[in-house]
C-alpha positions as CSV (number, residue, x, y, z in Angstrom):
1,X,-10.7,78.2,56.9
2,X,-9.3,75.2,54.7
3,X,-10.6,72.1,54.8
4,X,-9.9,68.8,53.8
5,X,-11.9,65.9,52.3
6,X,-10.5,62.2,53.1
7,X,-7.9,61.0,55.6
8,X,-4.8,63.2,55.0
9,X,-2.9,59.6,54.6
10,X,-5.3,58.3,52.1
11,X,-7.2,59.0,48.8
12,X,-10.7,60.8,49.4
13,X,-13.7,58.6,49.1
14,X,-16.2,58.1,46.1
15,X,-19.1,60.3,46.2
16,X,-22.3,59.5,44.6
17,X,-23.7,62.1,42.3
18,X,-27.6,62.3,41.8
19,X,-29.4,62.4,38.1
20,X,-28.8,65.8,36.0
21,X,-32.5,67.0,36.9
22,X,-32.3,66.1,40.2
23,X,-35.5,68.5,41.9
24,X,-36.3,69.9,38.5
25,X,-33.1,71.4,38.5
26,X,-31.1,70.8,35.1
27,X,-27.3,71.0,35.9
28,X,-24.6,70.7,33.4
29,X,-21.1,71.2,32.9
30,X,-19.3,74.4,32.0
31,X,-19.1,74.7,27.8
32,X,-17.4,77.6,26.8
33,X,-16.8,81.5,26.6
34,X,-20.2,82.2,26.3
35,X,-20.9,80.4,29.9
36,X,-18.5,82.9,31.5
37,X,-21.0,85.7,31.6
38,X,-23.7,83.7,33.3
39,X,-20.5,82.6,36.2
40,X,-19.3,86.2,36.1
41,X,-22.6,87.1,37.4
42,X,-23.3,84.5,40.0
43,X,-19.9,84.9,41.7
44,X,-19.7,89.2,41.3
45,X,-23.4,89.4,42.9
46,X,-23.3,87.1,45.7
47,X,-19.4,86.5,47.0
48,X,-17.7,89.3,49.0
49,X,-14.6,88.7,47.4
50,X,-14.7,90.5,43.9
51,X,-12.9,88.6,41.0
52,X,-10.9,89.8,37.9
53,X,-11.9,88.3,34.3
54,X,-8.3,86.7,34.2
55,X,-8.8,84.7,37.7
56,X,-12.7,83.1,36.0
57,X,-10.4,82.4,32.7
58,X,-7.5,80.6,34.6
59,X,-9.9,78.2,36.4
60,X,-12.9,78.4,33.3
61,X,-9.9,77.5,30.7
62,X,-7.6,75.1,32.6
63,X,-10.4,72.9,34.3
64,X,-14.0,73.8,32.4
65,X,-14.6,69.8,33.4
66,X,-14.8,71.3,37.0
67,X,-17.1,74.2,36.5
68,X,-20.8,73.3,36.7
69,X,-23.7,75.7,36.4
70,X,-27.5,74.8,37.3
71,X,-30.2,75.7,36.3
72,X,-34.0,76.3,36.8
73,X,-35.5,76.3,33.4
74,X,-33.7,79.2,31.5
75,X,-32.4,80.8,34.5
76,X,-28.8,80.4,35.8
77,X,-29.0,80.3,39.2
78,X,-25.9,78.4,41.0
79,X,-22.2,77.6,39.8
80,X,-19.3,76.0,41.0
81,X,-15.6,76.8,39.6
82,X,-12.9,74.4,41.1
83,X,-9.4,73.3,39.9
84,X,-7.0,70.2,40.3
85,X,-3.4,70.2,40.3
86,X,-0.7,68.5,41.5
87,X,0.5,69.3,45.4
88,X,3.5,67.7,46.9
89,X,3.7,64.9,44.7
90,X,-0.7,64.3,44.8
91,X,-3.5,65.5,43.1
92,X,-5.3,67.8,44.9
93,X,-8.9,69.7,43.8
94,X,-9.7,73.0,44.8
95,X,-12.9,74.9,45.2
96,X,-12.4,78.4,44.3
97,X,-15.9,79.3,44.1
98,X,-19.8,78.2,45.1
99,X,-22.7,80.4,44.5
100,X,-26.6,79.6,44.8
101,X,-28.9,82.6,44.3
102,X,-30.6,83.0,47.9
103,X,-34.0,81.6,47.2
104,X,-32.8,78.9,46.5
105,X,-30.9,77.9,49.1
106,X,-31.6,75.1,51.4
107,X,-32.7,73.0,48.6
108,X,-29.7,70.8,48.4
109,X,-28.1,72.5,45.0
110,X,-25.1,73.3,46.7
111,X,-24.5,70.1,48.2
112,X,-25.4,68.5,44.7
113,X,-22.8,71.2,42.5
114,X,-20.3,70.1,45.5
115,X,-20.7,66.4,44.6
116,X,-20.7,67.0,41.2
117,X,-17.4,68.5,41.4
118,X,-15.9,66.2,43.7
119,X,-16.7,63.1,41.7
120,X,-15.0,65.0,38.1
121,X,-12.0,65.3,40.7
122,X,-12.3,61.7,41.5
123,X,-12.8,60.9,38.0
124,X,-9.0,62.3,37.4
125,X,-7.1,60.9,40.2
126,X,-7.8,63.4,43.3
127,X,-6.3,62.3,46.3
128,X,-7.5,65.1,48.6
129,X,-10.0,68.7,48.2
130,X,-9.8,71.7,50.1
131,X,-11.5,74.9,50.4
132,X,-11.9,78.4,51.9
133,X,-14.3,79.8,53.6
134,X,-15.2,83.1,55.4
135,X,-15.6,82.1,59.4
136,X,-18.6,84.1,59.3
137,X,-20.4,82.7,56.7
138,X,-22.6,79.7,58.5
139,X,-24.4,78.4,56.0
140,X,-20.9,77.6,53.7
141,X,-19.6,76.1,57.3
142,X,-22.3,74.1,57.8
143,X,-22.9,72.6,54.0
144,X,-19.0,71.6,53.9
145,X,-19.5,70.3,57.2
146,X,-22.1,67.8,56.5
147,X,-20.5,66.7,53.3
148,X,-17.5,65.6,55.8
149,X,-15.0,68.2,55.5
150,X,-13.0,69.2,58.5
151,X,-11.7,72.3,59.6
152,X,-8.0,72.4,58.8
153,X,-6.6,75.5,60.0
154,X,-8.1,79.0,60.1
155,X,-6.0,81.7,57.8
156,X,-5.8,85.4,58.8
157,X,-6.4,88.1,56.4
């Protein structure tokens, strides 16, 4: 499925981002190489779709302003990896990847590291953001649903 925030016509709406420890949650931006291990692990143990070091490094290296990781004292337990380029002749952001551990889930991270992102796009002229996800994962459906993205088109394979 892809999915697009804002009116197709138009640039995509502000979105407010809550404080960095938000629900005793501490999140923070993406710093460098040694962060890469801690995403590696997040997306390889809970996305279907596996992931070669080089894919991480073109989005970690090119855009590590929209990559943010949360955490839980110590512990690592949600990332978001996105990109922003240009697309006939706008800027357009790109979510390539969302992952909160299962227990905790339902908590709002997700919605929060989506904001997070979002706003960074914003912050550097984003007209428009779109995503993937698998049709049969309901609870991705349903979180970019109530942020107020809409179901674009559905891609096969």
């Amino acid at each position: 499925m892809a999915v697009v925030v804002g009116d197709p016509g138009g640039p995509v709406e502000s979105v407010e981002v809550a404080n960095d420890a938000d629900g005793g949650f501490t999140y923070r931006q993406y710093h460098n190489e040694r962060d890469l291990a801690q995403v590696m692990h997040l997306v390889d143990n809970e996305l279907s779709e596996p992931y070669s070091i080089f894919t991480y490094r073109y989005f970690l290296r090119n855009w590590p302003s929209l990559c943010y990781l949360v955490y839980d004292g110590d512990r690592c337990f949600g990332t978001i990896v996105c990109k922003l380029d240009e697309h006939a002749g706008r800027m357009r952001g790109y979510l390539a990847m969302l992952v909160v551990e299962r227990e905790y889930r339902h908590k709002g991270v997700g919605t929060q590291l989506v904001m997070k992102a979002i706003s960074g796009m914003i912050e550097q002229g984003c007209e428009e953001v779109t995503l993937e996800a698998e049709v049969t994962n309901q609870g991705a459906l349903k979180l970019y649903q109530n942020l107020g993205f809409i179901r674009d088109k559905r891609l096969r394979r």
